[in-house]
KOLSEKOL-949575 format. One line per 8 residues: their letters; for each residue y negated, z negated, x negated of N, C-alpha, C, O. Coordinates in nm, 3 decimals, padded with zeros to 5 digits. Layout:
<pts>
a = Y:Z:X:Y:Z:X:Y:Z:X:Y:Z:X ~ ...
</pts>
This chain:
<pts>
xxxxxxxx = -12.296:-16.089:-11.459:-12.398:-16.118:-11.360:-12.502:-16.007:-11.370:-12.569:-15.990:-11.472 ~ -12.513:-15.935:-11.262:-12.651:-15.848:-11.244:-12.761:-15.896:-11.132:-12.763:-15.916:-11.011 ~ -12.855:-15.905:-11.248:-13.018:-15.979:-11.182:-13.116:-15.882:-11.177:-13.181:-15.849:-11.276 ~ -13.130:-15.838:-11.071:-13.245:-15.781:-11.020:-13.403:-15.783:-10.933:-13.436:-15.783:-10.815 ~ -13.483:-15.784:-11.077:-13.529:-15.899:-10.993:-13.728:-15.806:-11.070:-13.757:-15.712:-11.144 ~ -13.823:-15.935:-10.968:-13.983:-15.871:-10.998:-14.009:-15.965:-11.086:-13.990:-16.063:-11.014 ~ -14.046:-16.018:-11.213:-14.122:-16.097:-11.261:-14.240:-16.042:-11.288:-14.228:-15.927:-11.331 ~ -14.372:-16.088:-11.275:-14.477:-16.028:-11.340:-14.515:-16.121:-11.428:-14.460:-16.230:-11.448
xxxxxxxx = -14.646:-16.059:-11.502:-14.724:-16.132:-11.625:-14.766:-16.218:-11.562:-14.789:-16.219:-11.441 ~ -14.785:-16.318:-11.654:-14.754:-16.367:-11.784:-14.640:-16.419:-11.797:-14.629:-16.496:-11.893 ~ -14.543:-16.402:-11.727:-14.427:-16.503:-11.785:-14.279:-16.425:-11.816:-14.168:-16.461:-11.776 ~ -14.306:-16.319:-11.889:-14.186:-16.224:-11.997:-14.120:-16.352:-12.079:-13.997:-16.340:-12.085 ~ -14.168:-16.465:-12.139:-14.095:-16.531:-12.213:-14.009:-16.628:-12.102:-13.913:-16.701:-12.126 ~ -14.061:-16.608:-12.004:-13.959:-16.752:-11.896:-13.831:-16.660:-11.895:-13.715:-16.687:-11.928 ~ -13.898:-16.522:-11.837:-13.824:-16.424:-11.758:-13.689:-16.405:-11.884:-13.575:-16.412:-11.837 ~ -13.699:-16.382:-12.037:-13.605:-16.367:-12.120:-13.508:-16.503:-12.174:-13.401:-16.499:-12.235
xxxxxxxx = -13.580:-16.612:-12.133:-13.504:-16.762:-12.151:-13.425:-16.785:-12.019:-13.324:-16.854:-12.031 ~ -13.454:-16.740:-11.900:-13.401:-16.812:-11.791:-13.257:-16.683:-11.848:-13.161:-16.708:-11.921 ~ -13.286:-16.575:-11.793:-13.149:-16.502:-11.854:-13.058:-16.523:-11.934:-12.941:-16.486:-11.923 ~ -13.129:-16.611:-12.059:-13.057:-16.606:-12.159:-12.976:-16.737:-12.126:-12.861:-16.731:-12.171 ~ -12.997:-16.818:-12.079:-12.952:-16.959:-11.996:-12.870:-16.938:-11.890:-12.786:-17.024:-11.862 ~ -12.884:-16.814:-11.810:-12.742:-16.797:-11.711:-12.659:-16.700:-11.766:-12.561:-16.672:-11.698 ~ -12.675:-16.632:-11.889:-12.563:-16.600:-11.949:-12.476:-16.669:-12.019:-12.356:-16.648:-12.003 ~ -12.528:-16.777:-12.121:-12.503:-16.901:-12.176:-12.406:-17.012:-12.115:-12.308:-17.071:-12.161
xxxxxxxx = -12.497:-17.017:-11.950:-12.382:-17.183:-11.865:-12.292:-17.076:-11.786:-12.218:-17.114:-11.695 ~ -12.300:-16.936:-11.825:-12.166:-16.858:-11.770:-12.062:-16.841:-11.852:-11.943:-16.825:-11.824 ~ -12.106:-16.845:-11.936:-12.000:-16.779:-12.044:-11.971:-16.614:-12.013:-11.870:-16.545:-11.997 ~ -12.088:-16.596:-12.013:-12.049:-16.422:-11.951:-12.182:-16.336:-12.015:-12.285:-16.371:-12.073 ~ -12.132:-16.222:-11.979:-12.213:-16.084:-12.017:-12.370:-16.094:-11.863:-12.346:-16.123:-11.746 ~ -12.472:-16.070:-11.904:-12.566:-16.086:-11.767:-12.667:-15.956:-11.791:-12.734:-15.967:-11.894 ~ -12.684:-15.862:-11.731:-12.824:-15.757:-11.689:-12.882:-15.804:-11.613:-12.844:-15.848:-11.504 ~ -13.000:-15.802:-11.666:-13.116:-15.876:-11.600:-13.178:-15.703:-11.581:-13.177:-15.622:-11.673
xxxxxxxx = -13.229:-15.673:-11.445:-13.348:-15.533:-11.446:-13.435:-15.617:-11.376:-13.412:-15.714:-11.304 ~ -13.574:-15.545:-11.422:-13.719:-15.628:-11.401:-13.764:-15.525:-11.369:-13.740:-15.421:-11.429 ~ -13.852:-15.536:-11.252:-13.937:-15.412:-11.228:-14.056:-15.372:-11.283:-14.132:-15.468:-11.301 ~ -14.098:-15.273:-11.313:-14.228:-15.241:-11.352:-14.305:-15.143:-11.274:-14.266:-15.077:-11.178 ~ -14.452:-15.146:-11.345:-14.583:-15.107:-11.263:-14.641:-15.212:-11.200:-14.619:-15.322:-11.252 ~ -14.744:-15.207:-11.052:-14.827:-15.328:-11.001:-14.802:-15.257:-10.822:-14.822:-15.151:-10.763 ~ -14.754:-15.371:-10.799:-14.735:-15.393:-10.615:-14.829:-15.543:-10.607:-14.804:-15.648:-10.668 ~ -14.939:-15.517:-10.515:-14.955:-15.646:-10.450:-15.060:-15.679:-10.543:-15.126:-15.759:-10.477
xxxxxxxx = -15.116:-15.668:-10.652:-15.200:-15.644:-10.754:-15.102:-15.789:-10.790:-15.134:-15.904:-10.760 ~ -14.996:-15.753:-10.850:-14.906:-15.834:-10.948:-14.850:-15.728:-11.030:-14.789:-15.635:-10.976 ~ -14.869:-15.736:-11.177:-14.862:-15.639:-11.261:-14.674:-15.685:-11.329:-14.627:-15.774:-11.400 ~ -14.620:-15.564:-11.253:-14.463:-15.593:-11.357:-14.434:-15.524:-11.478:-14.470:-15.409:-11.503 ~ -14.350:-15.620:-11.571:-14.339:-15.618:-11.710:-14.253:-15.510:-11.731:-14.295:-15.408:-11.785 ~ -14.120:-15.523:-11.687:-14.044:-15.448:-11.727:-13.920:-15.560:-11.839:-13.862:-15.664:-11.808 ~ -13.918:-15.512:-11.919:-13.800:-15.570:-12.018:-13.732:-15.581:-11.964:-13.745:-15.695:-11.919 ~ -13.635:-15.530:-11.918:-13.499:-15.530:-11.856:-13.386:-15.563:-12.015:-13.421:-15.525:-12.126
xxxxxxxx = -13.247:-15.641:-11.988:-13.202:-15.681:-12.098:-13.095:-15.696:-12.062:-13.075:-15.724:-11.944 ~ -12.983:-15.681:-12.159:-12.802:-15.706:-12.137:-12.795:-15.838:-12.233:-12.842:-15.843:-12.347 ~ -12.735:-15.928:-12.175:-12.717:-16.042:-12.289:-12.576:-16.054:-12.319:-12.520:-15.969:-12.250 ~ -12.493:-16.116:-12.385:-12.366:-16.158:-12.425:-12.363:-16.271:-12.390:-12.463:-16.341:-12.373 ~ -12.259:-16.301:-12.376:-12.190:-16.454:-12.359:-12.268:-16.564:-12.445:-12.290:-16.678:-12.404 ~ -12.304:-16.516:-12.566:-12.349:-16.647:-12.627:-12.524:-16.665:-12.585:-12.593:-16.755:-12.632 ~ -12.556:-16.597:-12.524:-12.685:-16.573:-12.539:-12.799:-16.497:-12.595:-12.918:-16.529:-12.596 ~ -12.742:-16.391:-12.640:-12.783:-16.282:-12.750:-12.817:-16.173:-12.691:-12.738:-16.092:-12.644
xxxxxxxx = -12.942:-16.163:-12.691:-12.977:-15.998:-12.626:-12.878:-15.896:-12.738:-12.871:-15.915:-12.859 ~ -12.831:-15.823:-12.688:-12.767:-15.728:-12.708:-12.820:-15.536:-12.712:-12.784:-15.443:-12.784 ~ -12.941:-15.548:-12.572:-12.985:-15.421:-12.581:-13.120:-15.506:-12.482:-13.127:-15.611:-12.418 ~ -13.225:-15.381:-12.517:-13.307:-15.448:-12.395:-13.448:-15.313:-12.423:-13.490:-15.237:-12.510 ~ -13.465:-15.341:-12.329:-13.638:-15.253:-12.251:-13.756:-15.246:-12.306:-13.760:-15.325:-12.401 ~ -13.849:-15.191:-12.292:-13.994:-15.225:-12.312:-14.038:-15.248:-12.206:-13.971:-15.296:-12.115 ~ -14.173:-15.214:-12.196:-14.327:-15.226:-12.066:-14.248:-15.129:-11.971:-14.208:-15.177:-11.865 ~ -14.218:-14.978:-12.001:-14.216:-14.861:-11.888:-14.046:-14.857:-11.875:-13.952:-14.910:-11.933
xxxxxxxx = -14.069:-14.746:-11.746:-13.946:-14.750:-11.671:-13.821:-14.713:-11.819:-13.880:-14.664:-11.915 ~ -13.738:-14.723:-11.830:-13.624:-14.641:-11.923:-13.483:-14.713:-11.854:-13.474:-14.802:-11.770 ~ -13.378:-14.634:-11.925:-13.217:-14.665:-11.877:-13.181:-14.746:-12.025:-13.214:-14.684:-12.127 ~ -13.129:-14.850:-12.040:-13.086:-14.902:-12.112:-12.890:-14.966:-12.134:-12.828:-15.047:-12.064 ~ -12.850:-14.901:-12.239:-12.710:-14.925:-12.236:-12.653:-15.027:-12.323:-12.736:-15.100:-12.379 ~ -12.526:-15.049:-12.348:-12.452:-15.106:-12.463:-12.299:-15.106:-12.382:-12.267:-15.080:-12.266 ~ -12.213:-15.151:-12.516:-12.053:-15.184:-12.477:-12.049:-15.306:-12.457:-12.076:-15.383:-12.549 ~ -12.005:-15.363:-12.299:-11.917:-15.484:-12.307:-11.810:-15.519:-12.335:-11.764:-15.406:-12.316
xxxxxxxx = -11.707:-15.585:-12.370:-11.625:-15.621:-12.401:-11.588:-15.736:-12.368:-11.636:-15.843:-12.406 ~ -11.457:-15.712:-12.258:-11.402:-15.844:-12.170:-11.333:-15.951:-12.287:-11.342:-16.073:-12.285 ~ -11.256:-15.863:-12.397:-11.270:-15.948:-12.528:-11.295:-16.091:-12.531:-11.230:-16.194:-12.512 ~ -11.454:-16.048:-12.574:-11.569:-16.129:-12.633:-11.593:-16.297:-12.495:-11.636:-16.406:-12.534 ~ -11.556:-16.269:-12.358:-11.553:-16.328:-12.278:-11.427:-16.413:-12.314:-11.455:-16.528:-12.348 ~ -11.334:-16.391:-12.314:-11.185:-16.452:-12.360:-11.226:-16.549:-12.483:-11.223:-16.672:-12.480 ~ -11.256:-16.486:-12.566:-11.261:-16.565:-12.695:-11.373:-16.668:-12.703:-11.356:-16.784:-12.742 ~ -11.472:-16.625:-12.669:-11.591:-16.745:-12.647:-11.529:-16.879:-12.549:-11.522:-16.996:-12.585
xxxxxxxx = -11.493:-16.827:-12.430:-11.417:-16.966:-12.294:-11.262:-17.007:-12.423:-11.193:-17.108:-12.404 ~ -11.247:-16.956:-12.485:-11.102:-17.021:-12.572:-11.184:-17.171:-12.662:-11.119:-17.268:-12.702 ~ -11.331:-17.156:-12.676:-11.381:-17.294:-12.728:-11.473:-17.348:-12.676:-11.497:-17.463:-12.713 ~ -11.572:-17.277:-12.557:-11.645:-17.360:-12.507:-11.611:-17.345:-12.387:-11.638:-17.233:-12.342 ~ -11.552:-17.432:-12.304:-11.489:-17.429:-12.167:-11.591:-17.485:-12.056:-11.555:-17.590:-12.002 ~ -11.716:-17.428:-12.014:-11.736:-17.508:-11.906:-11.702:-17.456:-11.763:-11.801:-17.474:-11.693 ~ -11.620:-17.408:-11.707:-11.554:-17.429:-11.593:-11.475:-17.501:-11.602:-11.436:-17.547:-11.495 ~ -11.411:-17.548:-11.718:-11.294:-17.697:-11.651:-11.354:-17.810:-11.692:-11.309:-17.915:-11.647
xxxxxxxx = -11.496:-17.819:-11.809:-11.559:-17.908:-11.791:-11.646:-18.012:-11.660:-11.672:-18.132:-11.670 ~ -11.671:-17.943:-11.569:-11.737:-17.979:-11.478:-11.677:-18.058:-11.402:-11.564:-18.027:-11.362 ~ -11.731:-18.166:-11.368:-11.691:-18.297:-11.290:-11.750:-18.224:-11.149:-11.847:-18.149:-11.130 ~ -11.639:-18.285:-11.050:-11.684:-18.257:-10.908:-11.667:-18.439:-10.846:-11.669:-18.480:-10.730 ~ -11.650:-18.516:-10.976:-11.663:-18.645:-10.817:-11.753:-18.708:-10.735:-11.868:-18.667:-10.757 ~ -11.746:-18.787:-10.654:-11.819:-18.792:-10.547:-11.789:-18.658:-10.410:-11.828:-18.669:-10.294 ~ -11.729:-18.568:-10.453:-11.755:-18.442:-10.341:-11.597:-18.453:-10.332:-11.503:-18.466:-10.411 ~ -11.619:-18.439:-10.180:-11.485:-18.433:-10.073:-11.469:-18.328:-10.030:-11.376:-18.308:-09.952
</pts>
């Protein structure tokens, strides 16, 4: 999942939990980029971040602009869904 997105201050800690929560109920790898500087006199943070499947920042940003990398590994996706399965967990009843 790539999230591109404005959060400004004060809320860097929502902005690194909500990520870390749709990488988590994905079971997947997620880049989150956050913009930085001030549009609109809303001041952006920055921290842009790669998470892993389990929820684990992996690489991540400061305050100013930078390029941030790491290795994914489709792997690590395989082996994590081999014990926590929620795509076949999910109930769809009631829906037709």
């Amino acid at each position: 999942i790539i999230i591109c997105s404005a959060w400004a201050f004060p809320r860097i800690d929502h902005w690194r939990l909500l990520c870390q929560c749709r990488a988590i109920e994905n079971v997947c790898y997620l880049i989150g980029c956050n913009g930085v500087g001030t549009q609109n006199g809303k001041n952006f943070f920055g921290h842009s971040v790669i998470i892993n499947p389990w929820g684990v920042p992996i690489a991540a940003g400061s305050y100013g602009e930078e390029i941030i990398t790491t290795e994914i590994f489709k792997e690590d996706i395989i082996r994590i869904r081999e014990h926590f399965t929620p795509v076949e967990d999910r109930c769809f009843k009631g829906i037709s």
